[in-house]
C-alpha positions in Angstrom: 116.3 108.0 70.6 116.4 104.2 71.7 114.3 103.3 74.2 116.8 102.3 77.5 116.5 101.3 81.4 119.2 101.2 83.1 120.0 100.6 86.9 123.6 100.7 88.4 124.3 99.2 91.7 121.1 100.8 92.8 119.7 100.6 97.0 116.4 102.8 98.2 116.6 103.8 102.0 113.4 104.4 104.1 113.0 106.3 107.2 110.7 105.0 109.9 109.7 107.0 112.8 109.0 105.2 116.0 107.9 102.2 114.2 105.0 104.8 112.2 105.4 105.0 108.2 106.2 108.0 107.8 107.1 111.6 109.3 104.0 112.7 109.3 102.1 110.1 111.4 105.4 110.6 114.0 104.4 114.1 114.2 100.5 114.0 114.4 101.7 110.9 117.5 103.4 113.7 119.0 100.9 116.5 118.7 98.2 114.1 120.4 100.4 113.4 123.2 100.9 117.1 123.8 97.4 117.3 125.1 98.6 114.9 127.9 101.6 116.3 128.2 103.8 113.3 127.2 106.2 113.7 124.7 107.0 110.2 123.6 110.6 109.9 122.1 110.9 110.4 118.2 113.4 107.4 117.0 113.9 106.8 113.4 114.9 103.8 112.2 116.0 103.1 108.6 115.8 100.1 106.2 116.9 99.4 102.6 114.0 98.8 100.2 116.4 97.8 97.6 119.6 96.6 97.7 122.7 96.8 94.8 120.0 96.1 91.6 121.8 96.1 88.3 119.2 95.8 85.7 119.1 96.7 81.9 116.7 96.7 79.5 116.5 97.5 76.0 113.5 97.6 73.3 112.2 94.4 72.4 112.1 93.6 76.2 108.9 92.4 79.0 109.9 92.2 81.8 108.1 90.7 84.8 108.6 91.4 88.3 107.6 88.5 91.1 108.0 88.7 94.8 106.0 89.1 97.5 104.0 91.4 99.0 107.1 94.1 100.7 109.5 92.4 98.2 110.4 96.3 96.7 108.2 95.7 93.4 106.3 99.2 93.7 109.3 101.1 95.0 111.7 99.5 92.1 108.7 100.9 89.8 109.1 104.4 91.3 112.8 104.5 91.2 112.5 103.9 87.6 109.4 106.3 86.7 111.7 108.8 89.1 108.7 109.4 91.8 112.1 107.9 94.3 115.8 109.1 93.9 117.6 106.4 95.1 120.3 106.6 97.9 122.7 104.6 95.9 123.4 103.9 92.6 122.7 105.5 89.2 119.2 105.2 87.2 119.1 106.0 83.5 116.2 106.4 81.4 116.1 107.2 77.7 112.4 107.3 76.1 108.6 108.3 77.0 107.5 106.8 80.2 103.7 105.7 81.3 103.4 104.5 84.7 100.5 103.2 85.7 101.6 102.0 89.5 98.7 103.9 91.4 95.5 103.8 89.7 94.3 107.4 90.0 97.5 109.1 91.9 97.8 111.9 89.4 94.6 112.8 89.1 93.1 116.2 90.8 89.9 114.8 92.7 88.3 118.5 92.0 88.5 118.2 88.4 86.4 116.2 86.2 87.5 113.1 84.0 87.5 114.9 80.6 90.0 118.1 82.8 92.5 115.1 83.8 92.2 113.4 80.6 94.0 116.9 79.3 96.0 116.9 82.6 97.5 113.5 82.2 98.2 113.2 78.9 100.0 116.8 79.0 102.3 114.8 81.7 102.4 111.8 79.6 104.1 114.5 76.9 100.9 114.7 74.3 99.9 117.8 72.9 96.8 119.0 73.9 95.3 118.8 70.2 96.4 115.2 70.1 94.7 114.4 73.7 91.5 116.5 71.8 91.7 114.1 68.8 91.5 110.6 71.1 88.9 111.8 73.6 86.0 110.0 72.0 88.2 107.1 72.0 89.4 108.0 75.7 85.6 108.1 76.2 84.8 105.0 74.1 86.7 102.7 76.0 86.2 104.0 79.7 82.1 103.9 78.9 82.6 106.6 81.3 80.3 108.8 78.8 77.9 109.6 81.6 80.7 110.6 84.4 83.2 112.0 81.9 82.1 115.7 83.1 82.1 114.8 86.9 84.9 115.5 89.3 86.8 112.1 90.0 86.7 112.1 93.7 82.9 110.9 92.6 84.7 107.9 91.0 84.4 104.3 92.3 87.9 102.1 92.5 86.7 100.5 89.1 86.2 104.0 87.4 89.2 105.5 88.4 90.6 102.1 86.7 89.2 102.4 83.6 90.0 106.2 83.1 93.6 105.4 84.2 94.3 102.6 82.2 92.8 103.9 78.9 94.3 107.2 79.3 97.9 105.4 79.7 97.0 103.1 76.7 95.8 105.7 74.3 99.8 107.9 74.7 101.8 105.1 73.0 104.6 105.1 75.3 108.1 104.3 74.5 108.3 102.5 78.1 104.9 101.1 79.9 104.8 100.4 83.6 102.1 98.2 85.2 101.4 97.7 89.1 99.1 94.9 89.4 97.1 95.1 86.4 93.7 95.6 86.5 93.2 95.8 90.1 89.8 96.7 91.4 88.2 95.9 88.1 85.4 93.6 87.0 85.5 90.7 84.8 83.8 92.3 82.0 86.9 95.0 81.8 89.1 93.2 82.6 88.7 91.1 79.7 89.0 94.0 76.8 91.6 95.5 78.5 93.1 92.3 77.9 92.4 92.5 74.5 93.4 96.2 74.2 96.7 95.4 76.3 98.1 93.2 74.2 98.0 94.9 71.0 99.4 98.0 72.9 102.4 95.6 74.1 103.2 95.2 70.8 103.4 99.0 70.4 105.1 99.9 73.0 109.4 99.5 72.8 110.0 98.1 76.8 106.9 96.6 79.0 107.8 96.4 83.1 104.8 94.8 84.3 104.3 93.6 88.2 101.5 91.3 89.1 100.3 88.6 91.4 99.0 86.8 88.6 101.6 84.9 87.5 99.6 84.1 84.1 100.1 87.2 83.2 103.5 87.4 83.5 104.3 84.6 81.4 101.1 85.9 79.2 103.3 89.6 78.1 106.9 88.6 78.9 109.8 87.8 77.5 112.1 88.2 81.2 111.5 87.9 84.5 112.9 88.7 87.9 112.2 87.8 91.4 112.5 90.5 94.3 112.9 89.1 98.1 113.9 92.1 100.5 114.3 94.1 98.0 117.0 92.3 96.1 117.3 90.2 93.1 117.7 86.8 93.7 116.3 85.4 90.4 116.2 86.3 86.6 115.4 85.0 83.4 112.7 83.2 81.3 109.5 84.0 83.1 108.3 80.1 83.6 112.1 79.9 85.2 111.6 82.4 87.9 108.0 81.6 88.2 108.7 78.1 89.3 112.0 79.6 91.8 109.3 81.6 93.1 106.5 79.1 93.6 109.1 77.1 95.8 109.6 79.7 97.5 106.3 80.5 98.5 105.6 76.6 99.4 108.5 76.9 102.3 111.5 76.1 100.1 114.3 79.0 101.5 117.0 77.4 99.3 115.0 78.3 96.7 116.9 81.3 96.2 120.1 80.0 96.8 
C-alpha cells in the first residue's frame, strides 16, 4: 500500500469553559466555589483551531509546517495521527504512522524504559520479537543503559527525549511526524540525532515535521506551509514560505495576503 495523507476541507472545534481550557478545570472552578456557596455560571465558548485545510501528500514528500505559537501546528499533527476527529471535513491515511508530537505522552510512568520500549513499538505495529532484536540498539542510542530498567516517571525531560525519539526512529515508519524536534535536549544529542535523522528521512516514504527552527525546515524538506489561526495562508518551497513567514513576524500583515 502507497503511502498517502490526505485532508478534505478539514476545521477542528474547541470547547472553552468560562475562559478555562478544558472541562475539567470548569468543573474543579465549580467544586471550589461550592465550599463558598457560589456557583459561578458555566459558559462555553467555542473556536475553530483549523479552518477548511485541504492538504495532500504522497511519498517522496517533507513537509514543513511554520506559524506561530497557537497557529494549529500541534492540533493539525493530531488530526492527522487521529488523537483529534475533526468537526468538518474528511482525513485519510494510508501507511504506518510515528508521531512523535509529545515527547513521552504514551508512555506508562509506572513502567520502566525497557516495558515501554515493548509498549510503544507494539503501538507503532512491531512484533514484539522484532522490538527484542533492536533493543541493544534502542539502548545503544538512548545511552540510557543505566536507567533502561527504571520506571520513566524517574526520567528527566532530556531522557524521556532520547527514549522517544530512538524508539520512533528504530520502527521505520511509512509516515514520520515531528513536533519541535529535539526539544528539551542537549547539544551533544542533538547533534547525532541529527545525524541519525537524516538517514532515517531518507527511509521513511512522507516526513511532516513542525519546528521553530526554521533551519530545519529547509534542512529535511522538500514543501512547506504556513498556519495563521489555524488556516493555510502559505505553501510551497520551504525558503518561499519561510521568507512569507519572516515578514510576517517583523509586522508585515499583508504578508499573507
Amino acid at each position: 500500500m502507497s503511502a498517502l495523507v490526505n485532508l478534505k476541507d478539514v476545521s477542528l472545534r474547541f470547547r472553552l469553559y468560562n475562559g478555562y481550557s478544558g472541562l475539567k478545570e470548569a468543573a474543579m472552578r465549580v467544586l471550589s466555589a461550592q465550599r463558598w456557596h457560589k456557583l459561578p455560571e458555566l459558559r462555553k465558548r467555542e473556536f475553530w483551531g483549523l479552518r477548511h485545510i485541504d492538504l495532500q501528500l504522497k511519498e517522496g514528500d517533507r513537509i514543513g509546517i511554520i506559524g506561530q505559537n497557537g497557529a494549529g501546528k500541534s492540533s493539525l499533527l493530531k488530526v492527522i495521527s487521529k488523537i483529534y476527529r475533526p468537526t468538518e471535513g474528511a482525513v485519510t491515511v494510508s501507511g504506518r504512522l510515528a508521531p512523535l508530537i509529545e515527547i513521552g505522552a504514551g508512555f506508562n510512568p509506572e513502567l520502566s524504559g525497557r516495558e515501554n520500549a515493548y509498549l510503544n513499538g507494539s503501538i507503532l505495529g512491531l512484533k514484539r520479537s522484532v522490538i527484542q532484536e533492536r533493543l541493544n540498539s534502542i539502548i545503544e542510542f538512548s545511552e540510557l543503559s543505566d536507567f533502561f530498567d527504571v520506571p520513566v516517571k524517574y526520567y528527566s525531560t532530556g531522557m524521556h527525549l532520547r527514549l522517544a525519539y530512538t524508539i520512533a526512529t528504530e520502527v521505520s515508519p511509512d509516515i514520520l511526524i515531528l513536533d519541535e524536534l529535539y526539544a528539551g535536549g542537549d547539544a551533544a544529542f542533538i547533534e547525532r540525532a541529527s545525524q541519525r535523522l537524516e538517514r532515517f528521512v531518507n527511509q521513511s516514504k512522507i516526513l511532516i515535521l513542525v519546528s521553530h527552527n526554521l533551519e530545519y525546515v529547509e534542512q529535511f524538506c522538500n514543501r512547506a506551509i504556513v498556519l495563521h489561526h489555524g488556516e493555510i495562508r502559505a505553501q510551497g518551497l520551504p525558503k518561499q514560505c519561510i521568507e512569507q513567514y519572516l515578514h510576517f513576524c517583523q509586522g508585515d500583515m499583508n504578508a499573507y495576503a
